[in-house]
C-alpha positions as CSV (number, residue, x, y, z in Angstrom):
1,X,111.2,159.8,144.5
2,X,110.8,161.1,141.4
3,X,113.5,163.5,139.7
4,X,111.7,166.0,138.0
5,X,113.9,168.1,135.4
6,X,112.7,171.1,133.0
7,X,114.4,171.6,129.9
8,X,114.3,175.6,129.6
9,X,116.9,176.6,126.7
10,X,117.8,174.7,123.2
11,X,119.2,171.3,124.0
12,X,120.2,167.9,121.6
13,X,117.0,166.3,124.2
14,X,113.8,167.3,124.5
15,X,113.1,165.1,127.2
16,X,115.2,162.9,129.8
17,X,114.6,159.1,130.1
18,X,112.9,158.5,132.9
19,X,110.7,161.5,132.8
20,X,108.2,160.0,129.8
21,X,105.0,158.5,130.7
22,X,101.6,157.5,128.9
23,X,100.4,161.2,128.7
24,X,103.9,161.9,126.4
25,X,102.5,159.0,123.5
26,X,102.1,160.0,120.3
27,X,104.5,163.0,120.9
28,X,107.8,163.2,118.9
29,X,110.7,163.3,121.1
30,X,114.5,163.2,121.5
31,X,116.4,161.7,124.5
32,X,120.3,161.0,124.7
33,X,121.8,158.8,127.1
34,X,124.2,155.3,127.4
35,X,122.9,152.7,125.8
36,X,121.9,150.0,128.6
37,X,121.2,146.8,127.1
38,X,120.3,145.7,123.5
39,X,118.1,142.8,122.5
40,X,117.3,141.2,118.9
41,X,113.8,139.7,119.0
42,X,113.5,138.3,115.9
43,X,114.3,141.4,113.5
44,X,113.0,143.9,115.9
45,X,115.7,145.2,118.1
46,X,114.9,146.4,121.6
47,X,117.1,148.8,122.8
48,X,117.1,150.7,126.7
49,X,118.8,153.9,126.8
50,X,119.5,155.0,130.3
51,X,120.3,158.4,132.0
52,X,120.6,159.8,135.1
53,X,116.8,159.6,135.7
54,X,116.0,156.0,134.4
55,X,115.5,154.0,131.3
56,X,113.5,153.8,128.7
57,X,113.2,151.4,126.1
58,X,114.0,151.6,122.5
59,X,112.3,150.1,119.7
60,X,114.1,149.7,116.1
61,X,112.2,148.0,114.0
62,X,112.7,147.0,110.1
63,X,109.2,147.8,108.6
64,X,107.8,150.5,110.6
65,X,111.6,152.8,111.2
66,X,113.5,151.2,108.4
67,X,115.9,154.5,108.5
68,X,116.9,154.0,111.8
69,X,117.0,149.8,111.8
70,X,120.6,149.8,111.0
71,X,121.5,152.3,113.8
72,X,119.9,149.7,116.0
73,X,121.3,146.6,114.6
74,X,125.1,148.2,115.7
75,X,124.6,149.7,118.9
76,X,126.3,147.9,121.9
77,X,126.3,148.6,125.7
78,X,127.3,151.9,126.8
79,X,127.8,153.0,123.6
80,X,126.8,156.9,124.4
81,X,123.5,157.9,121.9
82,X,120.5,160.8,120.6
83,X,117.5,159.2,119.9
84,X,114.2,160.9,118.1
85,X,111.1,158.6,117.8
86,X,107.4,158.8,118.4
87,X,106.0,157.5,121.8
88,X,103.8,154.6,121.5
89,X,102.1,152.4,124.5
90,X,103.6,149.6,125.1
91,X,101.5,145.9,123.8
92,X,99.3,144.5,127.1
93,X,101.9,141.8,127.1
94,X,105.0,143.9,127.1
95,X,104.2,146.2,129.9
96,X,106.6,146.2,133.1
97,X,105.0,147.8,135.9
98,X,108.5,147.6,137.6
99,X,110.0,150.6,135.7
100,X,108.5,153.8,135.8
101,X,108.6,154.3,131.6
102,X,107.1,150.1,131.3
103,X,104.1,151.7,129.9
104,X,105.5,153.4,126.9
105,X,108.5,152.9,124.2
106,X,109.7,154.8,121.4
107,X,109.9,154.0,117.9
108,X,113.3,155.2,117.0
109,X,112.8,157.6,113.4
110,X,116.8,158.4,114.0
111,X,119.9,156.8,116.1
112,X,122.6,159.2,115.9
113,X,125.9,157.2,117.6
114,X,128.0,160.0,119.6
115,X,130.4,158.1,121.4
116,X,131.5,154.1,121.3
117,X,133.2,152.2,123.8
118,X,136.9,151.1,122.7
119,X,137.9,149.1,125.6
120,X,136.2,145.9,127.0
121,X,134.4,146.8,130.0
122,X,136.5,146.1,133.6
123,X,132.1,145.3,134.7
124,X,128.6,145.1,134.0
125,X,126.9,148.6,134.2
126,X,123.3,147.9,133.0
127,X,120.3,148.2,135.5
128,X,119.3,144.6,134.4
129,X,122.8,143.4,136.1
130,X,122.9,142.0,139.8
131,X,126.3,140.8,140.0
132,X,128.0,141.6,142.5
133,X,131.5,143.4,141.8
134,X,134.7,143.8,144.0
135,X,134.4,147.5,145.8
136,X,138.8,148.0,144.8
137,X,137.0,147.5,140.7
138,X,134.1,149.6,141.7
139,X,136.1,152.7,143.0
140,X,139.5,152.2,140.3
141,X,137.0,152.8,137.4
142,X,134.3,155.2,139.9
143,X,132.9,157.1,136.7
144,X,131.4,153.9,135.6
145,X,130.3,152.3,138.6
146,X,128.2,155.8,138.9
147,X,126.3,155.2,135.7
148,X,124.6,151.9,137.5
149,X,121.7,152.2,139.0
150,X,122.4,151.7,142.7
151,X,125.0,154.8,142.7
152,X,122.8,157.6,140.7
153,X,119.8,156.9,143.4
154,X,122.1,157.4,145.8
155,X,124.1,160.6,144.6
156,X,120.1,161.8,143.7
157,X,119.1,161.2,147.1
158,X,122.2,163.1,148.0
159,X,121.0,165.8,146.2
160,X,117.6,165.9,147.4
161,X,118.9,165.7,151.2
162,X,121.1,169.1,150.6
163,X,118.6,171.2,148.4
164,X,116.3,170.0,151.7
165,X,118.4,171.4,154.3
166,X,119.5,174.6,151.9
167,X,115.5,175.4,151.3
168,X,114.4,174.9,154.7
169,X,117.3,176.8,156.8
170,X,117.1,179.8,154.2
171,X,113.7,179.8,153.5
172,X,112.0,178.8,156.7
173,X,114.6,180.0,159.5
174,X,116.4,183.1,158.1
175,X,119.9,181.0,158.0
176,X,122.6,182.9,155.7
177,X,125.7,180.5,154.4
178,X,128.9,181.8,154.8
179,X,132.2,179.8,153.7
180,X,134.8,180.0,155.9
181,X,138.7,179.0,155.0
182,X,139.9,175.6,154.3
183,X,143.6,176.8,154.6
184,X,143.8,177.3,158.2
185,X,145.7,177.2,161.7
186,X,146.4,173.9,163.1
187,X,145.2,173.6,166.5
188,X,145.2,169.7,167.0
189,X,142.8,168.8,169.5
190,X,141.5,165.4,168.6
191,X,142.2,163.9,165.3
192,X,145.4,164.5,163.3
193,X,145.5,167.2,161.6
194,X,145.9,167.4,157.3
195,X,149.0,169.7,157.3
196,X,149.7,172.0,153.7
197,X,153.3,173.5,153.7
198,X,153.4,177.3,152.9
199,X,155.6,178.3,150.2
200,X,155.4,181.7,150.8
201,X,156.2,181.9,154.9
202,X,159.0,179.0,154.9
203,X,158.9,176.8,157.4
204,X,155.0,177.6,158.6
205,X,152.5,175.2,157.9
206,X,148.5,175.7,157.4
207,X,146.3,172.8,158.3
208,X,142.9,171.4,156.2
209,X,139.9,172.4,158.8
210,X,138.8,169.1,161.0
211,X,135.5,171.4,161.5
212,X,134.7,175.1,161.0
213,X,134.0,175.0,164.7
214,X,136.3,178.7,165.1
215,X,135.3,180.5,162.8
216,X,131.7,179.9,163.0
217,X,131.9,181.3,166.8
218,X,133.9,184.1,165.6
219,X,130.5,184.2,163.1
220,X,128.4,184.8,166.0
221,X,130.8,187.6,167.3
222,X,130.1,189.5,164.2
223,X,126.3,189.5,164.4
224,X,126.0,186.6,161.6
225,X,123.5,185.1,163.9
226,X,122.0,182.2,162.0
227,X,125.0,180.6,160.1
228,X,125.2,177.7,158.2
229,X,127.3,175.6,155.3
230,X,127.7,172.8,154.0
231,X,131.2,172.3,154.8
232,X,134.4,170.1,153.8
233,X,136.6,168.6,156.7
234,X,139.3,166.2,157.1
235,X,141.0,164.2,159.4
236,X,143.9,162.3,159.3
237,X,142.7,158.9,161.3
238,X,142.0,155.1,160.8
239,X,138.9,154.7,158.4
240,X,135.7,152.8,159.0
241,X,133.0,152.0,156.7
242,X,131.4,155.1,158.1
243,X,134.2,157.5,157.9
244,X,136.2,159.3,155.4
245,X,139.2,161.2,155.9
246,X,137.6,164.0,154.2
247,X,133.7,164.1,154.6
248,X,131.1,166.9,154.5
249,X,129.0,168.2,157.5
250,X,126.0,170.5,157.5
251,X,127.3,173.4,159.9
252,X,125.2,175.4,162.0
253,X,125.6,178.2,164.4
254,X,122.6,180.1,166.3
255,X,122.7,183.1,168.8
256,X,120.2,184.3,171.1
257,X,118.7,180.7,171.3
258,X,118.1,178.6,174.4
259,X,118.9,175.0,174.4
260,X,115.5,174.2,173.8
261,X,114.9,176.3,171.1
262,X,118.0,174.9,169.8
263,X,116.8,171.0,169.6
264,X,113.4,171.9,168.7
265,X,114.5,174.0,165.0
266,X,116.5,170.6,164.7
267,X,113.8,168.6,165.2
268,X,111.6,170.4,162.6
269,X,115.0,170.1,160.3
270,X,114.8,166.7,160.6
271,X,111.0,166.1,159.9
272,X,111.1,168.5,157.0
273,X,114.2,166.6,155.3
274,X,112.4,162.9,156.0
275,X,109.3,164.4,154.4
276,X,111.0,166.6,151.4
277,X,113.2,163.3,150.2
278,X,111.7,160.0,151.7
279,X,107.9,161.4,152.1
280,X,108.1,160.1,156.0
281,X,106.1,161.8,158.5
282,X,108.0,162.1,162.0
283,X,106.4,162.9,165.1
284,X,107.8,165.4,167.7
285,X,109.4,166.1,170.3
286,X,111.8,162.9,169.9
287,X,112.5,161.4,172.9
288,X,115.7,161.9,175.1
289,X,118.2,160.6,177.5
290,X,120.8,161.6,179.1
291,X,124.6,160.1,178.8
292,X,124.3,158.5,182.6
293,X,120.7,156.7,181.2
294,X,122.4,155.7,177.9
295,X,125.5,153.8,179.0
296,X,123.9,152.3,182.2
297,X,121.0,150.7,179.9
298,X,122.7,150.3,177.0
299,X,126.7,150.6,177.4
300,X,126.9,153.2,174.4
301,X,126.0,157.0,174.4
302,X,124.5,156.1,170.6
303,X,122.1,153.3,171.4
304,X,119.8,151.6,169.0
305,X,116.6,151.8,170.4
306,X,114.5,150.1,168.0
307,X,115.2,146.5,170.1
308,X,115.1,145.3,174.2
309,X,118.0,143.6,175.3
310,X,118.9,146.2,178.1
311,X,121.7,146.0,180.0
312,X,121.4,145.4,183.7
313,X,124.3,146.8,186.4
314,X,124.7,144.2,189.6
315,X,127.8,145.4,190.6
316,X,126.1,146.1,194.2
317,X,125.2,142.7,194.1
318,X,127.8,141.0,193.2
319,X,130.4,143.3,195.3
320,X,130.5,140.8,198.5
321,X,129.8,137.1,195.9
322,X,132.3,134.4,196.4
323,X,132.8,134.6,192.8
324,X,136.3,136.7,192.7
325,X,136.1,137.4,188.9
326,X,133.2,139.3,190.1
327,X,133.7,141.1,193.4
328,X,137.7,141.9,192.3
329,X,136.2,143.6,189.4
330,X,133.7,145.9,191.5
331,X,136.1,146.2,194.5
332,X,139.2,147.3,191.9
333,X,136.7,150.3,190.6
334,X,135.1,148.6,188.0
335,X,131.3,147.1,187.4
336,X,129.6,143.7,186.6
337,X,126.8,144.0,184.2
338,X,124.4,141.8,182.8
339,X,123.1,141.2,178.8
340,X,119.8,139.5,179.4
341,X,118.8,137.2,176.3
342,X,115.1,135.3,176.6
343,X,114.2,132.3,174.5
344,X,118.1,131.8,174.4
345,X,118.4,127.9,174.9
346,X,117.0,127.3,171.1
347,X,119.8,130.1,169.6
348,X,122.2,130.4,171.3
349,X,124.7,127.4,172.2
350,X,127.5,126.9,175.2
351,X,129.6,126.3,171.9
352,X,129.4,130.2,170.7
353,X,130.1,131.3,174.2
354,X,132.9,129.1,175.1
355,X,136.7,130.4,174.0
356,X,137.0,130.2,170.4
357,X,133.2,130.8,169.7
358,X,131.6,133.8,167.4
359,X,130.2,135.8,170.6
360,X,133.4,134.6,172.5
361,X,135.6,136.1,169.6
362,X,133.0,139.5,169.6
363,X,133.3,140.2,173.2
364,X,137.4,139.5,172.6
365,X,137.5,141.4,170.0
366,X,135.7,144.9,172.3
367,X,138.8,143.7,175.1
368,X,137.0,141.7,177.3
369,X,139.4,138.2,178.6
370,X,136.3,136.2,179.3
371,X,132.6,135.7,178.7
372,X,130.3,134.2,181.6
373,X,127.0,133.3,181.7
374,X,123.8,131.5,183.3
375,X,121.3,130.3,182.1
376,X,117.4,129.7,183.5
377,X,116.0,126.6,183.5
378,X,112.5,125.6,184.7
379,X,111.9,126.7,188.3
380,X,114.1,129.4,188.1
381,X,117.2,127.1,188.5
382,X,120.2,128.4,187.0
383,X,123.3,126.4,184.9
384,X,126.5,127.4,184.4
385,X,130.2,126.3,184.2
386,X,132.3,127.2,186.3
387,X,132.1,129.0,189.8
388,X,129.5,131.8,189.4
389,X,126.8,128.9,190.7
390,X,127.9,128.1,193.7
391,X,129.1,131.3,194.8
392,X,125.4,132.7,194.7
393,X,123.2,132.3,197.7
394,X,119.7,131.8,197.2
395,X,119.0,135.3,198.0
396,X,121.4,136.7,195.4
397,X,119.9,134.2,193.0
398,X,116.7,135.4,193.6
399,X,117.4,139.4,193.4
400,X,119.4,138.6,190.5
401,X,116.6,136.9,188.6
402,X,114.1,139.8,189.7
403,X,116.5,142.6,188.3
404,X,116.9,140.9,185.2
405,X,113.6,139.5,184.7
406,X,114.8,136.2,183.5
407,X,112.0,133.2,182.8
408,X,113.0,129.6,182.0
409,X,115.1,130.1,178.9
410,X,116.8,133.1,179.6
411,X,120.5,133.5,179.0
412,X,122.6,135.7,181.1
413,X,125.7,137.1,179.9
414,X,128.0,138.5,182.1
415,X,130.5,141.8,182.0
416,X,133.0,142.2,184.6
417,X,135.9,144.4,185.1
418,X,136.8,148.4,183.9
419,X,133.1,150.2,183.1
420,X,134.7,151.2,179.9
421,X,135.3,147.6,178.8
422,X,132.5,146.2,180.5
423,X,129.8,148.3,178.7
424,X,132.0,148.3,175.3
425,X,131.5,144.8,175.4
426,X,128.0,143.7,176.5
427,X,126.9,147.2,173.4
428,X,129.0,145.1,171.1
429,X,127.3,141.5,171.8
430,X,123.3,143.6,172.0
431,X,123.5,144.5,168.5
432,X,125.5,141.1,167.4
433,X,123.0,139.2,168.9
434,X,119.9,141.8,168.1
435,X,120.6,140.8,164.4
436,X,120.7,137.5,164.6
437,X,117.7,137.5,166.4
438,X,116.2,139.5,163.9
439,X,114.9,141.9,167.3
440,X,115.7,144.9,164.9
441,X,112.9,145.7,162.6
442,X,114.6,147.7,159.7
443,X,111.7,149.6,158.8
444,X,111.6,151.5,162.1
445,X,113.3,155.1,162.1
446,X,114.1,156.0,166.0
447,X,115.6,159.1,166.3
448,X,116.7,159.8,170.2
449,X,118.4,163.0,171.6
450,X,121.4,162.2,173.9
451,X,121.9,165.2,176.3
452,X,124.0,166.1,179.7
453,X,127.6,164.8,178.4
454,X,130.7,165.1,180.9
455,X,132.8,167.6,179.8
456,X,135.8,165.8,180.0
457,X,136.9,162.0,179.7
458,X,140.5,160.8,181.1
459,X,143.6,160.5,178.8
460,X,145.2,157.4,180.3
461,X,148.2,157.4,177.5
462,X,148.8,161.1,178.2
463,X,147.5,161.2,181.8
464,X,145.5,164.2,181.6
465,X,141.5,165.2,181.1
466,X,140.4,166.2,177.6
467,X,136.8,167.8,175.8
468,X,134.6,164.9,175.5
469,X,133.2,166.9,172.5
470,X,135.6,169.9,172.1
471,X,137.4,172.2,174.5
472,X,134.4,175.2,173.6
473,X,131.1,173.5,174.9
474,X,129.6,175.2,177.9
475,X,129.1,173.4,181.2
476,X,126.0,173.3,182.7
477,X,125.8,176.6,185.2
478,X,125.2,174.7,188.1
479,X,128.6,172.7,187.9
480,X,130.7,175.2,187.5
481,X,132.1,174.9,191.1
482,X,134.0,172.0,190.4
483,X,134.9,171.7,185.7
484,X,136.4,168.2,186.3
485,X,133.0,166.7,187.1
486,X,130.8,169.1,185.0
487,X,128.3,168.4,182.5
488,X,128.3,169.5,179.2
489,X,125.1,171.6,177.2
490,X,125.6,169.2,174.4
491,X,123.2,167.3,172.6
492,X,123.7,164.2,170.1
493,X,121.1,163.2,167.6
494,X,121.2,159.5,167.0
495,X,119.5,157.7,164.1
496,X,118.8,154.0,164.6
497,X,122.3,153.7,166.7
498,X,124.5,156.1,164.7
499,X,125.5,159.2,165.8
500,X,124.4,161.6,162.8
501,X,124.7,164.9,164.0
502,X,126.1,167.1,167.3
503,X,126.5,170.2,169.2
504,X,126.7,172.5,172.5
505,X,125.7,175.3,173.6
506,X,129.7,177.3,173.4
507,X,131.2,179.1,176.2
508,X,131.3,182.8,175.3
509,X,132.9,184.1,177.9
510,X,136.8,184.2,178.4
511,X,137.2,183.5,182.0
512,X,134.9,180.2,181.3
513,X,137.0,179.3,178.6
514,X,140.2,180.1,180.2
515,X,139.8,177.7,183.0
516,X,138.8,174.8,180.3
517,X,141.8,175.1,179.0
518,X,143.5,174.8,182.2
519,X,141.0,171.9,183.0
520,X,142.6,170.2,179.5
521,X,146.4,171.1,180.3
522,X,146.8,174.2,178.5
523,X,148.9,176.5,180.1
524,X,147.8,180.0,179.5
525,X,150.6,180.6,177.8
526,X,149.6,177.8,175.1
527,X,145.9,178.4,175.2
528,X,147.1,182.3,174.0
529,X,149.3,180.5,171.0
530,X,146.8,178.3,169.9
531,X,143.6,180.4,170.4
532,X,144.5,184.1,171.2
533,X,142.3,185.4,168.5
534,X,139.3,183.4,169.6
535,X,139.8,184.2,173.3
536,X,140.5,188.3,172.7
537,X,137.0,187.9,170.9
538,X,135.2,186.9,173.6
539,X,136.3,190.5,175.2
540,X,134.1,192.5,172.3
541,X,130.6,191.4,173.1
542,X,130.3,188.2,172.5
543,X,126.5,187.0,172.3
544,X,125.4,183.7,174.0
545,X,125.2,180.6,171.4
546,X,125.1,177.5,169.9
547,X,125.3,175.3,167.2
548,X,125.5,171.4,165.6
549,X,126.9,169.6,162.8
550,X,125.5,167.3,160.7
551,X,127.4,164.0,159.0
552,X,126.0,164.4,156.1
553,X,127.7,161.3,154.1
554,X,126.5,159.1,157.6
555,X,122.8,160.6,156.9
556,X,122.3,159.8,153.5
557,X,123.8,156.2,154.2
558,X,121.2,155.5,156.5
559,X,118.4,156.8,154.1
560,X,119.6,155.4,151.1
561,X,119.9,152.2,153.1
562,X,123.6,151.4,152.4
563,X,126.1,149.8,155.0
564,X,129.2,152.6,153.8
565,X,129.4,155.9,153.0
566,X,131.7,155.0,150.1
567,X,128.4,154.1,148.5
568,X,126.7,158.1,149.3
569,X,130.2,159.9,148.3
570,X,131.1,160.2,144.6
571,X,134.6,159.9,144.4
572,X,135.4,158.4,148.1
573,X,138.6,157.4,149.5
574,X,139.6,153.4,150.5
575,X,140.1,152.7,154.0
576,X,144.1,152.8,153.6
577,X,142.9,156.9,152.6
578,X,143.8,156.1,148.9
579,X,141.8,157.3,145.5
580,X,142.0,154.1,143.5
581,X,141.1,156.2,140.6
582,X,143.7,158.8,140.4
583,X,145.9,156.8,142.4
584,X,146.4,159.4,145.1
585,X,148.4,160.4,147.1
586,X,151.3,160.0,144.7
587,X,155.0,161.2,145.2
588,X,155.9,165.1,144.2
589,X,158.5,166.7,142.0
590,X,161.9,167.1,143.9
591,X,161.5,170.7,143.0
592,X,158.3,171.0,144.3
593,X,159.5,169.8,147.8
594,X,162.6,172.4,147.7
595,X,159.8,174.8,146.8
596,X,157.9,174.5,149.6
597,X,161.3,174.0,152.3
598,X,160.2,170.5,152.8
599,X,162.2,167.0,153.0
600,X,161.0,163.8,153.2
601,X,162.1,161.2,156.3
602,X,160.0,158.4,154.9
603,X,162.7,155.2,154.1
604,X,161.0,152.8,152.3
605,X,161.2,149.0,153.6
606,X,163.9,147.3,151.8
């Protein structure tokens, strides 16, 4: 991809770095940037300069530039310079057709210096470097770690993705951005919420928005019927490399639009952003599956579907088995499944199962106690340890090799026990295993629509149903009868097994939404405190709708190929939710606590 930049007013460059190719030689031109490495060949110094665009390379030579030789002779790395020069090609032996400039060079007529570096550098910025440095240095000294190459690809391809969505929703699909408040009510359904104390009403607190999600409905009330921003949110949870506790969606809202009509603009979103920034074709409609489909074949409602290994559910089969691991685990409400694994007896040792093994320790580490297995020898015999063996009869050994479709080779691994455990257990060891199998071909994009959600998932800890998604996605009609069991008109888009982007169709009327609240545990009395406003809305005529939400910082990961989106986000957060660079949060004032009617409880450990 190729950053393409016009300089339209007076500037101390005529040109940027990376933008200079063989039809600029013989021109005169001035670039500035950091000076990325310097090398002395003998009297003629080699000097690349680097911007955010590239490098180009710098000549400073004694007889030919003589006024700017000693300009040369002192620069050092990142020292931050304006060079003027003539563009020459490059000798036949000195051309790098790695670098998009390797063709050309400029003879430096003047080096003006504007900036040295004082202090020894904490790390290596140059392109040429492929050390590896500690992520705590990378993000303590962030402004430098952004000059390197890696960083301004990524925060370009950031860009790109953005001006992608901006230019097709506004200029394709009649979208309008609107921002809505980042000081808001708290309403805490789901994550914690980022509380702000307000000086002004003592003793009331706003909260940071986990999602526009209200106001954007309230959007749709007004008429604004094709809303969108690219929004700031934050949540107050436990960090993973793919989550920040404040990120940035894409946030959309539609009226008048079907469910179909919905996932197909998305679709055509999707291709058009691949195409704008990567130059991918996709190919419509992607495919879809429902929740049911997704976590019987694959144990997860995000599945990676660019690799086999499907699950396979024997729990009718192993109900009445003399193995009681088994049928206790059907009989008590749960499910046995099945992780078939061919060409296993080469990969895949009794060692790595066994307690104390990597897969053992995996399928620990998702909750599971144990981790059997069988394996397929010639003749469709089977060896194990342990009792699963000779607690099969031959006609269960037979159906179970059928279902699985096990040859000689084949390695079985077994779930057993809660479905939730069970299928978060068997996901975990199919993408282990898919890796180091190398089943996944990384080259593949396999985008999949994940539709028919339950509305509602149990709340062991606080024994009560809650929104799967959110307490404002509309059941399908047909299940309206009975909430508890009903399925939801939301849609997930998933992106080679991450979840990048979802949405619902939204109830919009306020009987509906009255009696999900009641389905959730809110009393009517709390559903009025918490969301009065949204629900005396609904009584105004409130058009039918629905929208999605994009992660963007999880997007770009995935296209810039990185494995956090610390490495897509500028200034990101560590996964304790500090800023190693400004060394936030940091304590307050005393007077700024009395200020805002505030004490602190926190008692430090002595």
């Amino acid at each position: 991809m190729q950053l393409e930049i016009t300089l339209r007013f007076p500037t101390m460059r005529t040109h940027y770095c990376g933008q200079l190719r063989s039809e600029h030689i013989g021109e005169t031109v001035t670039v500035c940037g950091w000076v990325d490495r310097r090398r002395d060949h003998g009297g003629v110094i080699f000097v690349d300069v680097r911007d955010r665009t590239g490098v180009v390379q710098i000549v400073g030579d004694p007889v030919r530039t003589p006024e700017a030789y000693p300009q040369a002779e002192s620069l050092r790395n990142e020292y931050v310079v304006r060079v003027t020069g003539r563009v020459f090609q490059r000798p036949d032996d000195s051309l790098n057709p790695k670098l998009p400039t390797g063709e050309i060079e400029i003879y430096a007529e003047a080096i003006e210096l504007l900036n040295k570096v004082e202090k020894q550098l904490p790390f290596q910025v140059s392109t040429a470097e492929t050390e590896s440095v500690r992520e705590e240095l990378r993000l303590k000294y962030r402004y430098l770690d952004l000059r390197r190459d890696r960083m301004a690809k990524n925060l370009t391809l950031r860009h790109e993705v953005v001006k992608a969505m901006r230019r097709f929703l506004e200029d394709n699909e009649n979208f309008m951005e609107v921002e809505t408040p980042i000081l808001t009510r708290s309403t805490p359904e789901g994550a914690r919420d980022y509380l702000v104390p307000s000086r002004v009403n003592p003793g009331e607190w706003f909260a940071l928005p986990q999602s526009p999600q209200l106001f954007k409905q309230l959007l749709m009330v007004s008429g604004c019927d094709r809303y969108y921003q690219i929004a700031r949110c934050f949540r107050d949870e436990d960090n993973r490399a793919d989550r920040q506790p404040e990120f940035t969606q894409l946030d959309m809202e539609m009226s008048f639009m079907t469910l179909e009509q919905i996932l197909a603009l998305n679709e055509a979103l999707i291709c058009h952003i691949f195409k704008a920034v990567k130059g991918i074709e996709l190919t419509t409609p992607f495919p879809r599956m429902t929740y049911a489909e997704a976590m019987d074949r694959y144990g997860t409602d995000r599945p990676d579907t660019r690799f086999g290994l499907e699950l396979v559910d024997v729990s009718d089969l192993m109900k009445d088995s003399g193995f009681k691991v088994f049928s206790g685990a059907v009989k008590a409400g749960g499910i046995v499944k099945i992780l078939p694994i061919p060409g296993a007896d080469s990969t895949i040792s009794n060692v790595r199962i066994k307690p104390g093994g990597d897969l053992f320790n995996e399928a620990a580490t998702a909750g599971a106690k144990g981790l059997a297995y069988i394996r397929v020898k010639e003749g469709g015999e089977i060896d194990t340890i342990g009792a699963i063996k000779d607690n099969l009869s031959p006609e269960q050994k037979q159906e179970l090799l059928e279902r699985t479709g096990a040859k000689p080779g084949h390695l079985l691994l077994f779930g057993a026990g809660d479905a939730e455990t069970v299928n978060k257990t068997l996901d975990r060891l199919r993408q282990v295993i898919g890796r180091q199998l190398n089943l996944i071909d990384d080259s593949k994009i396999n985008l999949l629509w994940i539709l028919e959600f339950p509305m509602f998932e149990w709340n062991a800890d606080e024994k009560r149903l809650e929104a799967l998604h959110h307490p404002f996605t509309a059941p399908y009609p047909e299940d309206l009868g009975d909430l508890k069991t009903a399925r939801a008109q939301a849609y997930d888009i998933i992106y080679n097994g991450y979840e990048v982007g979802g949405g619902s169709l939204r109830i919009y009327q306020r009987d509906i939404q009255a009696k999900v609240f009641e389905a959730i545990g809110l009393s009517e009395e709390e559903a009025n405190n918490k969301f009065g406003f949204l629900l005396d809305a609904f009584e105004y005529g409130t058009p039918p709708h629905g929208g999605i939400a994009y992660g963007l910082d999880r997007l770009v990961m995935l296209l810039a190929g990185e494995e956090s989106i610390r490495d897509v986000i500028a200034f990101p957060k560590t996964q304790q939710a500090r800023c190693l660079l400004t060394d936030a949060p940091a304590g307050v004032d005393a007077k700024q606590l009395k200020e805002l009617y505030v004490a602190s409880t926190f008692k430090p450990k002595s």
